[in-house]
C-alpha positions as CSV (number, residue, x, y, z in Angstrom):
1,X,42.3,-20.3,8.3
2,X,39.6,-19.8,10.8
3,X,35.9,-19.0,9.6
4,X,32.7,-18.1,10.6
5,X,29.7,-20.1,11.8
6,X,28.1,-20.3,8.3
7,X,31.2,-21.6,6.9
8,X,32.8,-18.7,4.7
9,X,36.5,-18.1,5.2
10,X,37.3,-14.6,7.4
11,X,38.5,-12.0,5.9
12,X,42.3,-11.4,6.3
13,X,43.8,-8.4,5.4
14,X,47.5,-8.2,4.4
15,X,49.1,-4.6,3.5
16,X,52.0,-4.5,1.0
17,X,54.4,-1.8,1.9
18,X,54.0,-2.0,5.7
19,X,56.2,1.3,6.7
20,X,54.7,3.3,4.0
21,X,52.6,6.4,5.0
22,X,49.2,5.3,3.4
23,X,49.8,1.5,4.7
24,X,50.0,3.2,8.5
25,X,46.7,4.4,8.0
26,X,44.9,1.3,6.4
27,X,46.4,-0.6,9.3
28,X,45.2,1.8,12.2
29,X,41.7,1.9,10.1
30,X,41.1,-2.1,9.6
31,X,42.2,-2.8,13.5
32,X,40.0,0.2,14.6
33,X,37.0,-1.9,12.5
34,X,37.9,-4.9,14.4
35,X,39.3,-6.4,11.3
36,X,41.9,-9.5,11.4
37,X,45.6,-7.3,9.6
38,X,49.0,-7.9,8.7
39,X,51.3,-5.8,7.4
40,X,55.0,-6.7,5.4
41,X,57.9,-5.4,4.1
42,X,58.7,-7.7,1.6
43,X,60.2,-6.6,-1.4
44,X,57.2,-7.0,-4.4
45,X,59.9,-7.9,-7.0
46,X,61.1,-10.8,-5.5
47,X,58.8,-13.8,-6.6
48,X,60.0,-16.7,-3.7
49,X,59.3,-14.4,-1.2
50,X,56.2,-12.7,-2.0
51,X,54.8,-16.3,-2.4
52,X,56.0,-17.5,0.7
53,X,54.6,-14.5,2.5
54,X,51.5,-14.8,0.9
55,X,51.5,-18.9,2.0
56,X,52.7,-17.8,5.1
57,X,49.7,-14.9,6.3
58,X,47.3,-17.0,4.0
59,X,45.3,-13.7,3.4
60,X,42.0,-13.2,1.9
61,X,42.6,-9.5,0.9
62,X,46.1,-8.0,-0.3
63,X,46.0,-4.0,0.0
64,X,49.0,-2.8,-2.0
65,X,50.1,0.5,-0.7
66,X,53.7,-0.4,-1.8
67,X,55.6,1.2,-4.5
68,X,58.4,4.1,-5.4
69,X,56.9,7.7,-5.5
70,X,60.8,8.9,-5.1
71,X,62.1,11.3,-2.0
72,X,61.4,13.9,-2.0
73,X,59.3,13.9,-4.9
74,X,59.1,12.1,-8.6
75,X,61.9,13.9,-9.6
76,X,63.7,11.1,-8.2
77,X,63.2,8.3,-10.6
78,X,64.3,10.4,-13.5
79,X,67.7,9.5,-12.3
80,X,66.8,6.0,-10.9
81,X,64.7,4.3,-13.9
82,X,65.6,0.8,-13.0
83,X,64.6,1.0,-9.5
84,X,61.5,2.6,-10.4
85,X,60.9,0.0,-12.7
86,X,61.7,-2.8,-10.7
87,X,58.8,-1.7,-7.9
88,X,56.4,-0.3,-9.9
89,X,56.4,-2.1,-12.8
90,X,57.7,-5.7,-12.1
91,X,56.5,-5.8,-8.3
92,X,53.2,-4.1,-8.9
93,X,52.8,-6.7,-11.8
94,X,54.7,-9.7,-9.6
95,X,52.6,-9.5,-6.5
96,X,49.2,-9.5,-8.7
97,X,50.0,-12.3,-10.2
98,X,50.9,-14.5,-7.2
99,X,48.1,-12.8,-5.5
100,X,45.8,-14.7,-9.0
101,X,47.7,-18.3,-8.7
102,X,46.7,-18.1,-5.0
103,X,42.9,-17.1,-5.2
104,X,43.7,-13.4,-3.6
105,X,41.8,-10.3,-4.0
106,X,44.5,-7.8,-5.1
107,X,43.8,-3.8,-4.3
108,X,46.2,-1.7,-5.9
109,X,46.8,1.8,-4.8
110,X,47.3,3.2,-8.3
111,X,47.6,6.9,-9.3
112,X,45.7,9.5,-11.6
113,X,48.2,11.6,-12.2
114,X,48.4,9.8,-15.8
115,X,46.2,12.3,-17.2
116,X,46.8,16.5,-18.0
117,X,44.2,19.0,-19.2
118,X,43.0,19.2,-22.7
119,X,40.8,20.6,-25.0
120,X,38.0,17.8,-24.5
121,X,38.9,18.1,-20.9
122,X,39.7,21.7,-19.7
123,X,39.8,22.9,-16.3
124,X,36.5,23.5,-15.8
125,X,35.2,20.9,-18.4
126,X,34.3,17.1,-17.6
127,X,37.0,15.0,-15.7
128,X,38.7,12.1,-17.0
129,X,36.7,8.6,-16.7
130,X,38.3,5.4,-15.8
131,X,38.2,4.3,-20.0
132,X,39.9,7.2,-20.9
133,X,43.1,6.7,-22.3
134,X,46.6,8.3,-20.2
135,X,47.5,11.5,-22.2
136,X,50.4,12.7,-20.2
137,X,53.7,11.0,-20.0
138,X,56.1,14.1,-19.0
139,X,57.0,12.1,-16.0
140,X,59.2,8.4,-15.5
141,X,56.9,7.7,-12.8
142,X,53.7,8.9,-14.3
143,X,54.6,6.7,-17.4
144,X,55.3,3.4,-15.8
145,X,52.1,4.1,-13.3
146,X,49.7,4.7,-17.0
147,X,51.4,1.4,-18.8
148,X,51.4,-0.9,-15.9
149,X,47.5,-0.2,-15.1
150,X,47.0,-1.3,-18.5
151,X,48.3,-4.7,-18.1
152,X,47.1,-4.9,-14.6
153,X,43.3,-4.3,-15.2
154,X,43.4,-7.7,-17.2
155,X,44.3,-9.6,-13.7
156,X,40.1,-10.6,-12.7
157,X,41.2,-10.8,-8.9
158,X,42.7,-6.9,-9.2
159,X,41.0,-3.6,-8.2
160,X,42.6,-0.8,-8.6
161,X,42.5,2.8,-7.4
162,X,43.8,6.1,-8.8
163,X,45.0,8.4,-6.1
164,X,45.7,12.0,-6.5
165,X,47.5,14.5,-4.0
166,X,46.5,12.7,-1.2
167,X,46.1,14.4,2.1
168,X,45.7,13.0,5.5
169,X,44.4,14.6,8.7
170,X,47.7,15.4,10.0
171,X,50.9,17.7,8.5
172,X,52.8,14.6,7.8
173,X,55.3,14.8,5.4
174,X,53.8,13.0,2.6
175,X,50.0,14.8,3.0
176,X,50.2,16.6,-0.3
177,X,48.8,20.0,1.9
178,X,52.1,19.6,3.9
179,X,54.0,19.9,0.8
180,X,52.3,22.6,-0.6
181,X,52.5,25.0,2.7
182,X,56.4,24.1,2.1
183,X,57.1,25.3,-1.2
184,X,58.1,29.1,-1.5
185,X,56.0,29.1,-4.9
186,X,52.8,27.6,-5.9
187,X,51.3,27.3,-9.0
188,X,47.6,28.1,-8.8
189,X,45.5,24.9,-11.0
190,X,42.2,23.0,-9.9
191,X,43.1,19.4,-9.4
192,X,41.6,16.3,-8.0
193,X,42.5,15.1,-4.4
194,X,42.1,12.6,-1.9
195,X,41.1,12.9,1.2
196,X,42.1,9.7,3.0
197,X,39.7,10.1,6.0
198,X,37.2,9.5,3.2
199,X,38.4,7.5,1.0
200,X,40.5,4.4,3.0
201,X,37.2,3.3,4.0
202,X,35.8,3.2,0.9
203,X,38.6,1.2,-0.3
204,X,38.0,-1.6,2.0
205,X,34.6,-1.9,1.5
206,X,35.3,-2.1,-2.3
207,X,37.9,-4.4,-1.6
208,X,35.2,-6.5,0.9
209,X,32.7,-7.2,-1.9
210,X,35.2,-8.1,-4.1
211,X,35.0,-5.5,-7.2
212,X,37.4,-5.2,-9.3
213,X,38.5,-3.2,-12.6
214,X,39.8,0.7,-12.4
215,X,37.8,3.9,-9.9
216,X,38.9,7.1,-10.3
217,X,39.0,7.5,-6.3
218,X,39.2,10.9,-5.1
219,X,37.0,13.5,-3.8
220,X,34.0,14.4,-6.4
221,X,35.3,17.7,-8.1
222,X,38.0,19.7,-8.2
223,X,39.9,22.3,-6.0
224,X,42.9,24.6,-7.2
225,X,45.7,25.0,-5.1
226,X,45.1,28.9,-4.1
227,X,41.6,27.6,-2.6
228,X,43.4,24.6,-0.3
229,X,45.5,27.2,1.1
230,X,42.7,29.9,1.4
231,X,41.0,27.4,3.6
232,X,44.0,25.9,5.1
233,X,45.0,29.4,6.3
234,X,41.0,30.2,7.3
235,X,41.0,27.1,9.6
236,X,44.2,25.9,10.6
237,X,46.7,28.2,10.8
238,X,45.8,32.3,10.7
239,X,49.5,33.5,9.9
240,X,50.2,31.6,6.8
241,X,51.1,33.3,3.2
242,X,52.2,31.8,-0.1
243,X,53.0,33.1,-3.5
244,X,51.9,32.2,-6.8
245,X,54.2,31.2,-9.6
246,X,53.2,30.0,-13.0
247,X,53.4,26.9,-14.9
248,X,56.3,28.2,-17.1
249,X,58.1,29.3,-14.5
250,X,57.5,25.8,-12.6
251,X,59.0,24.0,-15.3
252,X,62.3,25.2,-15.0
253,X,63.0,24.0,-11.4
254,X,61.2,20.4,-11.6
255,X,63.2,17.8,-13.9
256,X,60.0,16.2,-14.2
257,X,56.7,17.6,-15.5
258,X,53.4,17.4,-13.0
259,X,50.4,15.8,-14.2
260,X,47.0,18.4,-13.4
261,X,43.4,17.4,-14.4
262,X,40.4,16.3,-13.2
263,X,38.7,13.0,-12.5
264,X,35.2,11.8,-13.0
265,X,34.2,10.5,-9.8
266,X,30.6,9.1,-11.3
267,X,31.4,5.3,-11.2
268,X,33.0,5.3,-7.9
269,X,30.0,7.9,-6.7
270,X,27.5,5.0,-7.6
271,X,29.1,1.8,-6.9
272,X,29.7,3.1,-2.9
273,X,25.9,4.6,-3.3
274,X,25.3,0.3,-3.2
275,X,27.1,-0.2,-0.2
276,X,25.6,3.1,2.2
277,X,28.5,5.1,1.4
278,X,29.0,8.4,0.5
279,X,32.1,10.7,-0.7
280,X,31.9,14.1,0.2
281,X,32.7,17.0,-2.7
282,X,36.4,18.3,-2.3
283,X,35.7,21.5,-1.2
284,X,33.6,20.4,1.6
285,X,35.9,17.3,2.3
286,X,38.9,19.8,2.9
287,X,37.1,22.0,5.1
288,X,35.7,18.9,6.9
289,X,39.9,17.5,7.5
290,X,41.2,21.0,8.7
291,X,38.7,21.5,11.2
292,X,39.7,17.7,12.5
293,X,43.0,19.3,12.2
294,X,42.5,22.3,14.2
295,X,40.1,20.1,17.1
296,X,43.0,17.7,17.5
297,X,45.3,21.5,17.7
298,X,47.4,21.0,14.7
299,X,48.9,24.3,13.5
């Protein structure tokens, strides 16, 4: 692998889960920086091929954006366990440990919807921190997320981040505001989110300096669903209206529960602070992406 003039190797990117929505934007972001990127779509469960892609690229950096979410939603892998199991369990597990026997920074994007409101940590109390231990488990997919992070933070060459409701500068399908303006009910609860405009370029400069261990990584603070649309409909699109329903009356069309709480941002807030880098509060961050929505005439 080529290197720089001082010696040190060049950093390589490689992105696990090349079609996936979040991998499209880590690739655009790391070739708009300049930066040397791969992308595959190798399945992360089968051993003899993750190691010969990984021999094959020779990366210095694996981003894993790979992993089963279920289409169109979590629901899904109530009914598809194995499958579930198989990518987000034994791949997530299989592809950090090749990434260790070869010497390769591992970034796993993780999720912090292992966590729901309680009475140390109401709505409008302190957010979950990183050492806090997963209290919900009313999801498949929220359950295999909270045990395999547990086994997976003992890999030293693994950094992971916990996601929540991500949101992209577009109306893609996947941008949690997408899904949201699509439902004919909403239930009305302050949650974490991530902004990915913000956030993807924090994750490669984490990833750069080689940290490692579990961040919380979403916006600083909380925003409930009524103020996402409030703002959604200020900025983007005039016309729009949306009714509330509540939790109890949620329950009884999902086959899967839905995670909602808060996450401390502190340690991810200071650790960036190092590197120049600054996460704006979610509130501000949301109004921030709809006005990029709105300039690039998205409606």
């Amino acid at each position: 692998m080529a290197g720089d003039a001082d010696g040190t190797k060049k950093n390589r990117f490689l992105i696990w889960g090349g079609n996936g929505w979040i991998a499209g934007h880590l690739k655009t972001l790391l070739e708009q920086q300049g930066k040397e990127v791969y992308a595959t779509t190798v399945r992360m469960e089968n051993r003899e091929e993750v190691l010969a892609e990984l021999k094959r690229i020779q990366p210095t950096h694996v981003l894993n954006a790979a992993g089963c979410t279920g289409r169109p939603n979590v629901d899904w892998c109530e009914d598809n366990k194995e499958a579930t199991m198989r990518s987000n369990v034994i791949g997530t597990l299989n592809l950090a440990d090749c990434c260790w026997l070869l010497n390769i920074h591992c970034t796993v994007f993780a999720t912090g919807c292992i966590y729901q409101y309680d009475e140390a940590h109401p709505w409008d109390g302190p957010g979950f921190k990183e050492t806090d231990p997963p209290n919900f488990a009313g999801s498949f997919y929220s359950m295999t997320k909270a045990h395999v992070e547990e086994i997976l933070k003992q890999y030293s060459n693994c950094l992971i981040l916990r996601l929540r409701m991500p949101v992209s500068d577009d109306l893609h399908p996947r941008n949690f505001v997408t899904k949201i303006t699509k439902y004919e009910y909403v239930v009305d609860i302050p949650n974490s989110n991530t902004i990915l405009t913000d956030l993807l370029p924090a994750s490669v400069l984490l990833a750069e300096h080689g940290e490692t261990g579990v961040y919380n990584f979403t916006n600083p603070g909380a925003i409930s669903h009524n103020e996402v649309l409030t703002l959604f409909r200020e900025i983007v699109r005039p016309s729009f209206t949306w009714k509330n329903f509540s939790l109890e009356e949620q329950a009884k069309v999902l086959k899967a529960g839905r995670s909602n709480c808060k996450l401390d941002t502190t340690k991810l807030e200071t650790k960036l602070k190092e590197y120049g880098y600054e996460v704006p509060e979610v509130h501000e961050a949301y109004r921030r992406c709809f006005e990029r929505m709105k300039a690039a005439g998205i409606e």
